[in-house]
C-alpha positions as CSV (number, residue, x, y, z in Angstrom):
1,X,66.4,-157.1,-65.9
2,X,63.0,-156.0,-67.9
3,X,61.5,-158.4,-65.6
4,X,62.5,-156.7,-62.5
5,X,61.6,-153.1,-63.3
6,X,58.4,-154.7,-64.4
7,X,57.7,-156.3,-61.0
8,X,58.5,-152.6,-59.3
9,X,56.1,-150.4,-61.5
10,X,53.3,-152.7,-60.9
11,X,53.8,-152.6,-57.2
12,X,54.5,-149.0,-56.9
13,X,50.8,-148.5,-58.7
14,X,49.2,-151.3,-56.8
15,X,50.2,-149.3,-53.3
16,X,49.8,-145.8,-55.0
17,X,45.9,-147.7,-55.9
18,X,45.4,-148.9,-52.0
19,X,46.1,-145.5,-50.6
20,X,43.4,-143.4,-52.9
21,X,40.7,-146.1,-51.7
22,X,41.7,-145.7,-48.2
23,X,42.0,-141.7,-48.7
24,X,38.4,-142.0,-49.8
25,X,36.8,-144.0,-47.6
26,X,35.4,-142.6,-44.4
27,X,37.3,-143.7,-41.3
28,X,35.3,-145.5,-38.2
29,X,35.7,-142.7,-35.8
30,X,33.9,-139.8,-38.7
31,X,30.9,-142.3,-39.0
32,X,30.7,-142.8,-35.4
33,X,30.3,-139.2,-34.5
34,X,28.2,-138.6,-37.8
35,X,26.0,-141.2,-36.3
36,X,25.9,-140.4,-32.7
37,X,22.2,-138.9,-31.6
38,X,22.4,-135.4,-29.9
39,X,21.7,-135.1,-26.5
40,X,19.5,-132.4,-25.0
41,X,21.5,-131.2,-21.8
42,X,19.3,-130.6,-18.5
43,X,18.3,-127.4,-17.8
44,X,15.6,-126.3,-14.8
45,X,12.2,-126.7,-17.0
46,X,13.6,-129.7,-18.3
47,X,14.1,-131.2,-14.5
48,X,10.3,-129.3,-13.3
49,X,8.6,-131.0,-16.3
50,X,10.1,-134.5,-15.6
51,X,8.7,-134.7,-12.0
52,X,5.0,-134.1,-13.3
53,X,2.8,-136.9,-12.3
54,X,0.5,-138.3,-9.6
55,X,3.2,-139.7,-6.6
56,X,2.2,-141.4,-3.3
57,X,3.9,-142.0,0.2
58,X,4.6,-145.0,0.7
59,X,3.1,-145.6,4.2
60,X,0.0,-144.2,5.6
61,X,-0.6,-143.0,9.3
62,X,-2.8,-145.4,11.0
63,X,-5.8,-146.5,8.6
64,X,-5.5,-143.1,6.7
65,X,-5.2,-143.6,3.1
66,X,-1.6,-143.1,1.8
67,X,-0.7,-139.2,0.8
68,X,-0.9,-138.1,-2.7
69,X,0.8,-135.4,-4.6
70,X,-0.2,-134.0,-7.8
71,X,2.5,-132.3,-9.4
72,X,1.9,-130.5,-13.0
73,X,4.3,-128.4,-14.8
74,X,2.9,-125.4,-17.3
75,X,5.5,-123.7,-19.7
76,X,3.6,-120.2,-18.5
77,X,2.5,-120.7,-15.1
78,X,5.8,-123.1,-14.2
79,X,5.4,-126.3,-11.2
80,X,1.8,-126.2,-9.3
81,X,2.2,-129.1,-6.7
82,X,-1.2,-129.7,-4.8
83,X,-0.9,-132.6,-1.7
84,X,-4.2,-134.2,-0.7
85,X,-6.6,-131.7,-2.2
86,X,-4.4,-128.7,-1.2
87,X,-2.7,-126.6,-3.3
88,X,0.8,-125.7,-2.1
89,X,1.3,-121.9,-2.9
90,X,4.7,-121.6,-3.6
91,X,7.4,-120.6,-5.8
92,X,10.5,-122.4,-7.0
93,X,13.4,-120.5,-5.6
94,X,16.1,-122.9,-7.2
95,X,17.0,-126.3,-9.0
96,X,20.2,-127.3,-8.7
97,X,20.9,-129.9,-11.1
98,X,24.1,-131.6,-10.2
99,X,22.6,-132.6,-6.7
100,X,18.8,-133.2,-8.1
101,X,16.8,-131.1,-6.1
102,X,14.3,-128.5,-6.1
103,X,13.4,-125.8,-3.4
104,X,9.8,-124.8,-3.5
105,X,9.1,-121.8,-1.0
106,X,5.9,-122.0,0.4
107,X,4.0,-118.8,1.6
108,X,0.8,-117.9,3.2
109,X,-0.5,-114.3,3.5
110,X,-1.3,-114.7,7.2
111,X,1.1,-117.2,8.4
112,X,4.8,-118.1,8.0
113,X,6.7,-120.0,5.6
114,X,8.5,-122.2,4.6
115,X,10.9,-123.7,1.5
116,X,10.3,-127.6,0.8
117,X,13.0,-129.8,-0.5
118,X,12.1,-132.0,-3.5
119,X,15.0,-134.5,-4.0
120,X,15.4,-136.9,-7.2
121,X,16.3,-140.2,-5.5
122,X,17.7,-142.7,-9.0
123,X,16.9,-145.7,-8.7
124,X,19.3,-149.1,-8.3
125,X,17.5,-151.5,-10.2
126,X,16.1,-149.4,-13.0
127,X,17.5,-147.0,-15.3
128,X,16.9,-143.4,-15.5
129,X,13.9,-144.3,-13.1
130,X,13.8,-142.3,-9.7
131,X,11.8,-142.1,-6.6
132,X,10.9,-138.3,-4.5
133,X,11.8,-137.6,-1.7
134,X,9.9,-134.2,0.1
135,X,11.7,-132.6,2.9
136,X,10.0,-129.8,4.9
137,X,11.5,-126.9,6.8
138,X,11.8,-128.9,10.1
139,X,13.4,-131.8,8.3
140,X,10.2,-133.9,8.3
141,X,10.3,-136.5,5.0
142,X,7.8,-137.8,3.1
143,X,8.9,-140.5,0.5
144,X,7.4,-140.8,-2.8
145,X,6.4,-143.2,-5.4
146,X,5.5,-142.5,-8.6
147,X,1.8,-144.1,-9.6
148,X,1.0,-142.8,-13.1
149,X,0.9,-139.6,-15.4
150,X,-1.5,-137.4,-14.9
151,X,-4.9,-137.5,-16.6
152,X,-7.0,-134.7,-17.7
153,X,-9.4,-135.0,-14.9
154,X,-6.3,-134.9,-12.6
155,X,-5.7,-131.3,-14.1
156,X,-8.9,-130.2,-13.5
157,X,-8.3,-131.3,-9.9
158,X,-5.2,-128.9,-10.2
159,X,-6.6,-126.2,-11.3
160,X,-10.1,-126.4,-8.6
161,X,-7.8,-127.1,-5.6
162,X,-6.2,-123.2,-6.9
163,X,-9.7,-121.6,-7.4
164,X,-10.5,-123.1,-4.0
165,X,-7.4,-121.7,-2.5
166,X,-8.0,-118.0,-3.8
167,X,-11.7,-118.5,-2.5
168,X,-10.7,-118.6,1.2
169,X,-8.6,-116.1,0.9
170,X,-10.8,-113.3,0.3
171,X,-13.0,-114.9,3.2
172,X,-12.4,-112.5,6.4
173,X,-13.1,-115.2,9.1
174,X,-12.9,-118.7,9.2
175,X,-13.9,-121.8,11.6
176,X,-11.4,-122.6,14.2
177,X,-11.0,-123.0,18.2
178,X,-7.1,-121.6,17.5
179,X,-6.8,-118.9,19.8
180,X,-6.2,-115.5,17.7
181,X,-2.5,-114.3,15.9
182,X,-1.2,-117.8,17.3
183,X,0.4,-120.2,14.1
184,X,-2.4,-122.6,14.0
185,X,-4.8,-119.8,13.7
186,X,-2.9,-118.2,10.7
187,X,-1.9,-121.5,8.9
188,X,-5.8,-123.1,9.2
189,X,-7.3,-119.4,8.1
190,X,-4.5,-119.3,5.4
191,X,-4.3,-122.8,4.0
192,X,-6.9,-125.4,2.6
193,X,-4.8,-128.1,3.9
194,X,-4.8,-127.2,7.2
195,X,-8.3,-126.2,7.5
196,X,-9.4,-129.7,6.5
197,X,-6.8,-131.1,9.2
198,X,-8.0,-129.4,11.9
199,X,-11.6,-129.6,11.4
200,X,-11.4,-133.1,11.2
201,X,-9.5,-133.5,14.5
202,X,-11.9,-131.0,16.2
203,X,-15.0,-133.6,14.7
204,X,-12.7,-136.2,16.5
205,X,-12.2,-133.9,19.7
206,X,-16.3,-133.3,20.1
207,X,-16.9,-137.1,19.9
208,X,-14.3,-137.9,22.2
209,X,-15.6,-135.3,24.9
210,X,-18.8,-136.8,24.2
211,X,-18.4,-140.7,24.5
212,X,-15.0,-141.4,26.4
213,X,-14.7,-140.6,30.6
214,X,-11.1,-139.3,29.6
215,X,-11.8,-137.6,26.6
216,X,-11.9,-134.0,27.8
217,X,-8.1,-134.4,28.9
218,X,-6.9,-136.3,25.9
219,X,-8.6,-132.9,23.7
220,X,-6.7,-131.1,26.2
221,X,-3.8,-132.2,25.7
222,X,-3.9,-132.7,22.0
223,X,-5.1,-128.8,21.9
224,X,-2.0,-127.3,23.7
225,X,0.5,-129.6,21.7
226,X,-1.3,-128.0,18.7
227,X,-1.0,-124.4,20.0
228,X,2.4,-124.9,20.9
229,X,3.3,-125.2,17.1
230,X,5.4,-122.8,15.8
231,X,6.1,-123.6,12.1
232,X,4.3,-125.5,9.1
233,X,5.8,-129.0,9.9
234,X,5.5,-128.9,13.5
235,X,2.0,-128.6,13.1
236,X,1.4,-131.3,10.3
237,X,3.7,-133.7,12.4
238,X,1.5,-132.9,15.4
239,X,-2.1,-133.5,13.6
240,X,-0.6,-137.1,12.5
241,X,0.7,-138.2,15.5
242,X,-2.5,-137.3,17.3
243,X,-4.4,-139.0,14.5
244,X,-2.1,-142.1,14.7
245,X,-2.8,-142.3,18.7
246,X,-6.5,-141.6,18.0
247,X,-6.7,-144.6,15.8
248,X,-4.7,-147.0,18.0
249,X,-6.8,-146.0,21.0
250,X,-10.2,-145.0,20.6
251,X,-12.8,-146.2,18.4
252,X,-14.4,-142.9,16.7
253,X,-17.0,-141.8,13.4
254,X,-18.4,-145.5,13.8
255,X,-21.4,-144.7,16.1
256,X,-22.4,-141.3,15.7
257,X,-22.5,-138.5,13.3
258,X,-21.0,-135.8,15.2
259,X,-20.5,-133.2,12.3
């Protein structure tokens, strides 16, 4: 009988002994979340700063070089984006983070405007890794890859292609056969990026007068699809196209200096 009330005190402290240890120990779910690393949840800057870099198209018109795109992100001065030497003057009307995109509202004093798309496209293969893609207020797309951070040198590129920008706006006249108050007029006065177009497609339409039988009509004709532009896009679209049919067709800047 002593025996058996033995045997049932020393199991009744044995299981009173296993449920302190187990009231002390930590269970698996408390370390877990003690363990578990905060994360930092999206917010606009966040999704401006992560597009900084140098980015490329991925196809070039004709034997142009490929289109690059600087973009840099400043805590004061927010997202500058500067394509091919050209600073876009714009400002970023909204990010909306559930779809990934960006719209950047481009402006000019003396021409109109227009708001450009920037779209995180995530990548299949690589995680957290994404491609751009730019949409302009036509619809026209440009696709982007991204080639590198940027460098200091690339800043200073940034910052110049803004001074420059400033520069031709105080400037009262500016080079151009566009006839007056038409779009061309107001978007080559208005921006560096379409200055440089067209006077490198009116270098091309001197030479072509020059050396071609037919090249007075093919200026002709390139000059009124120009004209006929009424927006931003319409007018970049038309400037590649005529450079891509230039290329294809005639063989020009190889014999004479025309500038």
């Amino acid at each position: 009988m002593k025996d058996h009330r033995r045997r049932l005190v020393r199991m009744a402290l044995l299981f009173v002994a296993v449920l302190v240890v187990a009231s002390c120990r930590p269970g698996d779910d408390a370390a877990a979340v003690a363990a578990a690393p905060e994360v930092e949840s999206p917010t606009a800057d966040s999704f401006q700063r992560s597009l900084e870099g140098l980015w490329s198209t991925e196809e070039s018109e004709g034997d142009d070089a490929e289109t690059l795109y600087l973009f840099e992100w400043q805590v004061d001065g927010g997202l500058r984006v500067v394509r091919d030497g050209a600073w876009l003057d714009g400002k970023v009307e909204d990010v909306d983070l559930d779809n990934g995109t960006l719209a950047l509202h481009v402006t000019s004093d003396t021409g109109p405007s227009e708001t450009v798309t920037v779209r995180k496209v995530p990548d299949d293969k690589i995680e957290n890794a994404f491609t751009l893609r730019i949409t302009w207020g036509s619809g026209q797309t440009e696709e982007l890859g991204f080639v590198r951070r940027l460098t200091a040198r690339d800043r200073e590129h940034v910052a110049e292609a803004i001074r420059t920008a400033g520069q031709q706006d105080g400037e009262g006249e500016c080079d151009t056969d566009a006839p007056a108050g038409s779009v061309r007029a107001a978007l080559v006065c208005g921006h560096e990026e379409f200055g440089a177009l067209d006077a490198g497609m009116r270098r091309q339409f001197k030479e072509l007068a020059d050396r071609y039988p037919d090249g007075d009509r093919t200026v002709a004709a390139a000059t009124r699809q120009l004209d006929a532009c009424d927006s931003p896009s319409c007018l970049r679209a038309a400037y590649a196209q005529w450079q891509a049919y230039f290329d294809e067709n005639y063989d020009l800047g190889d014999v004479v200096d025309y500038q």
